[in-house]
N, C-alpha and C positions, 0 to 999 in steps of 0.2 A: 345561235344554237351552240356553237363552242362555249361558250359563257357559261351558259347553260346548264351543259354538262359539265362544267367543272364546278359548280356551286352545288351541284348536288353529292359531292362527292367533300360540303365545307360542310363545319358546324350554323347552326343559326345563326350565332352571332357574328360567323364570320361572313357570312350570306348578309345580314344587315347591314355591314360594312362595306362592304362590297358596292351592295346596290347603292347606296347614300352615296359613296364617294365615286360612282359612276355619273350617275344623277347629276351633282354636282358641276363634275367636267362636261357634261356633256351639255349641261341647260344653263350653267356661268351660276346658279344659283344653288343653295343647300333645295332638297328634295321638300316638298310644300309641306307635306303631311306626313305623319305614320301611316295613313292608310294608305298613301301613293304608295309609298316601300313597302307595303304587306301586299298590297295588289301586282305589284312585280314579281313579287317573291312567293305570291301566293299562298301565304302563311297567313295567319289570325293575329291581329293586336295581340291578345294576352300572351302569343308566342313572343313578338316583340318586345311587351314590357317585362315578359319575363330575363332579358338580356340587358335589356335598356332602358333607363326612368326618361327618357326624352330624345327627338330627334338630336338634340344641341350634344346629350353625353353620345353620340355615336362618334360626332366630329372629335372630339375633346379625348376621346379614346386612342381613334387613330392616330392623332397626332403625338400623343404620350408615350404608344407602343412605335411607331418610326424612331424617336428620341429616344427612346431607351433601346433598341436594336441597335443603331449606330455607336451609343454609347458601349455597347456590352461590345462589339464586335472590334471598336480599337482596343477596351482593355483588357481584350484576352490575348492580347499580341506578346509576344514572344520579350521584349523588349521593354514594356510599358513599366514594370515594376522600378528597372533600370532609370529611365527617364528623370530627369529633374522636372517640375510643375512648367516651366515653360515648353518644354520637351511637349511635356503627355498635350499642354491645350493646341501645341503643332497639331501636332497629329491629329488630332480630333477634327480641327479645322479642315486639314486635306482630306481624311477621309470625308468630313459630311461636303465639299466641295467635289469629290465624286459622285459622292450618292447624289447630289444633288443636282447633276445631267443626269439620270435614271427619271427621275420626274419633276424638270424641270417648267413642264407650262402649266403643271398643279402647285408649284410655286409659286409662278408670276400671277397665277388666278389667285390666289388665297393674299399672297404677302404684297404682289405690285402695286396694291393701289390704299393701303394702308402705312402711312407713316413710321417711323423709325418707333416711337413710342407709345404708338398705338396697339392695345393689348387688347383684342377682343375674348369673349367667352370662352372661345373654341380653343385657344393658345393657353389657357388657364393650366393647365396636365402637362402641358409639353414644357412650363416655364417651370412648374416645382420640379419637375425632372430634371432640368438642364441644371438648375439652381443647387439641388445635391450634389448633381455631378461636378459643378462648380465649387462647391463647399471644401470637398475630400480632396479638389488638387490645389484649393488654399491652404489647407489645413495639411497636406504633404510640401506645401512652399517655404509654410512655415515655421517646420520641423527641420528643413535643411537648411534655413535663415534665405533664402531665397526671396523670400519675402517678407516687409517689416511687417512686425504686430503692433497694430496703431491702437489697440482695446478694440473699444465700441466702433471704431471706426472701419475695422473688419469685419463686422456684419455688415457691408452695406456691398462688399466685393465681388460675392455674388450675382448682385444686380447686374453689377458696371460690367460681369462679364455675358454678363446675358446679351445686353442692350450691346456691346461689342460683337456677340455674335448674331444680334439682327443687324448689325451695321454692315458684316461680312456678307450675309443672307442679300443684305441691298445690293449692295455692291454688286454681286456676282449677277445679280435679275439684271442690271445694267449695265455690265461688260459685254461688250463685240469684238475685244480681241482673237486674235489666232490662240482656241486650247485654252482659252480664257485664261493665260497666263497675268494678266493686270490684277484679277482677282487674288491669283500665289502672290504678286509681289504688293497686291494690300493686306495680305493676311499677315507675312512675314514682317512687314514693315507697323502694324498697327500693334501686333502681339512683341515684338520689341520694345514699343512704346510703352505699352500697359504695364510692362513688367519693370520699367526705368520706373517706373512712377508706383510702383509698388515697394521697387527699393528705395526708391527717391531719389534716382541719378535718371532726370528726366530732357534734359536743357541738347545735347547730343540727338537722341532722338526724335526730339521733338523738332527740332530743324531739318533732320533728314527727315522724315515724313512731312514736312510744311513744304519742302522742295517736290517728294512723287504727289503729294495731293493736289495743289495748286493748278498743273495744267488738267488733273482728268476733272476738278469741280466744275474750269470751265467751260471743259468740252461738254459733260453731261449740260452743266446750265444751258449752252446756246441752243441745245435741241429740244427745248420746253419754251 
């Protein structure tokens, strides 16, 4: 009944979101049909497609508008403008490493059982997002020489930081430390890394990170 009432007081389309990502959590599966979500919502398909061209752009939304909330919300910070590019992808990182104890078993449902490189349908919105947002703190890297200009070969930076921060995403779904502090010192130690190798002073880091990785690969290993 709480539910309830507070979805009558949302737009449709936020009412479609709602229910789909309830749905979701609740049955481990995306909701079957559009008619299942209108028969909840007790709304009419044509109210539906009027919002959404398919169950698939409902997931693909949400995920886009979470990604770009957490983005807007570090770069409105007091400090961000200040920051040098390894600074601002700090940050970004801790914050979505908070956010991400707010709902964390909608993570481990969606991202746990999917591979590091595995890009399904639904992450398509959230990746051009992250991807801009990736863009603008290269392209601020490389204005304060922070970062070399390789040509062609920085369009591909984007990517690598994508894929780095589903690596952080992994990581954090399988940390059990106290405060998940293991997750702070692989962010801290990974985003060192990236940035040696963006200048090209990699051989430093890359030994220190081969030293904190080495025992948690084989702790994770022995529990599979």
């Amino acid at each position: 009944m709480k539910s309830t009432t507070k979805r009558r007081k949302e737009t449709t389309r936020e009412q479609i979101i709602h229910s789909y990502m309830d749905q979701l959590q609740e049955n481990g599966h995306s909701p079957v049909s559009v008619r299942r979500v209108c028969q909840e919502l007790n709304i009419s398909e044509e109210a539906f497609y009027k919002e959404f061209p398919s169950l698939d752009a409902v997931e693909k939304h949400f995920w886009k508008t979470w990604m770009e909330k957490l983005i807007k919300a570090v770069g409105t910070g007091k400090e961000w403008k200040s920051f040098t590019a390894k600074q601002q992808y700090l940050a970004f990182l801790f914050a979505f490493s908070e956010e991400g104890l707010k709902c964390r078993s909608l993570l481990e449902q969606r991202f746990g059982k999917i591979t590091l490189l595995c890009n399904p349908s639904w992450l398509d919105a959230l990746k051009n997002s992250f991807k801009d947002f990736a863009a603008e703190l290269i392209s601020h890297g490389m204005e304060s020489g922070e970062i070399a200009s390789r040509g062609p070969l920085g369009s591909f930076y984007p990517e690598l930081l994508y894929i780095h921060w589903r690596s952080v995403l992994e990581y954090f779904l399988k940390d059990e430390s106290q405060g998940f502090e293991h997750t702070d010192a692989f962010v801290e130690k990974t985003v060192e890394f990236a940035f040696d190798l963006l200048r090209t002073q990699a051989i430093d880091s890359a030994t220190d990170l081969v030293r904190f990785l080495l025992p948690k690969i084989v702790h994770f290993g022995s529990k599979h």
